[in-house]
N, C-alpha and C positions, 0 to 999 in steps of 0.2 A: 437110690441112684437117680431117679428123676424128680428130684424135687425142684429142682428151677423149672421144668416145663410145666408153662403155669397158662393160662386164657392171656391173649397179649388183646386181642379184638375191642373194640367200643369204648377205651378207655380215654378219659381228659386226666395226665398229658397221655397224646399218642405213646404205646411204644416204643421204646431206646433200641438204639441197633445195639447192644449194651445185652439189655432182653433177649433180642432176636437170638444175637447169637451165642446166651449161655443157654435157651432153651434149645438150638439146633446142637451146642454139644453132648449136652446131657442124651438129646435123641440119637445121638449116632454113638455115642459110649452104652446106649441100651443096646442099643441094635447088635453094636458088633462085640459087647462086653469085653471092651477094652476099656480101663480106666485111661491108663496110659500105653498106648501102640507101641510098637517095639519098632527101633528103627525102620525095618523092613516094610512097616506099615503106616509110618506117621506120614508119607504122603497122601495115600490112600485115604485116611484116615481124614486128612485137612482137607482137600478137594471135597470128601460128603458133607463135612460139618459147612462150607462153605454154598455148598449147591442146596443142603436141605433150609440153612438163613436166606438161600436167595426164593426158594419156593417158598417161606413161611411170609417174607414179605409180601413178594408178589399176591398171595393168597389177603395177607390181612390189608393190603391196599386194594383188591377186587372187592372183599365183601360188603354189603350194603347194609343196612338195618334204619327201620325208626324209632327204635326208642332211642334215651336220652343216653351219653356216654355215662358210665360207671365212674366213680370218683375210687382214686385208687387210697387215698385213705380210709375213706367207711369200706372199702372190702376190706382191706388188711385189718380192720376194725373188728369187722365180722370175723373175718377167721381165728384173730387173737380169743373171740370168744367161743367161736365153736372149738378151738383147743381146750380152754381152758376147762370147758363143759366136759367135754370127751376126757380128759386126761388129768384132767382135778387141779 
């Protein structure tokens, strides 16, 4: 259920609000184990997924670091191979 909530931070290119916000749905479909809300609850439901993209940005424009951004192809590289290791 949370596979798109993925490290959005220190990357060239920045984060897609794209990103931001499949990884705030996936977190609020943990949270409240709703795949899909039922009416009664799909406002509820869109106001978290929207307040938790707004803290996830907020959060990944505060933080600082020196090292160098990560290249999002050699990670997606890496993990193609750390699957393929793990799962043959």
């Amino acid at each position: 259920m949370c596979r798109n909530i993925k490290t959005l931070f220190n990357f060239e290119p920045p984060a897609t609000e794209l990103e931001i916000n499949a990884s705030s749905l996936q977190f609020v479909r943990k949270l409240s184990g709703f795949t899909h809300p039922s009416k009664a609850n799909q406002a509820a439901f869109d106001r978290a997924v929207e307040e938790v993209a707004a803290a996830a940005r907020a959060l990944i424009q505060s933080l600082v670091t020196s090292a160098d951004p990560r290249d999002r192809e050699i990670e997606a590289a890496r993990a193609k191979d750390r699957s393929a290791a793990r799962f043959g």
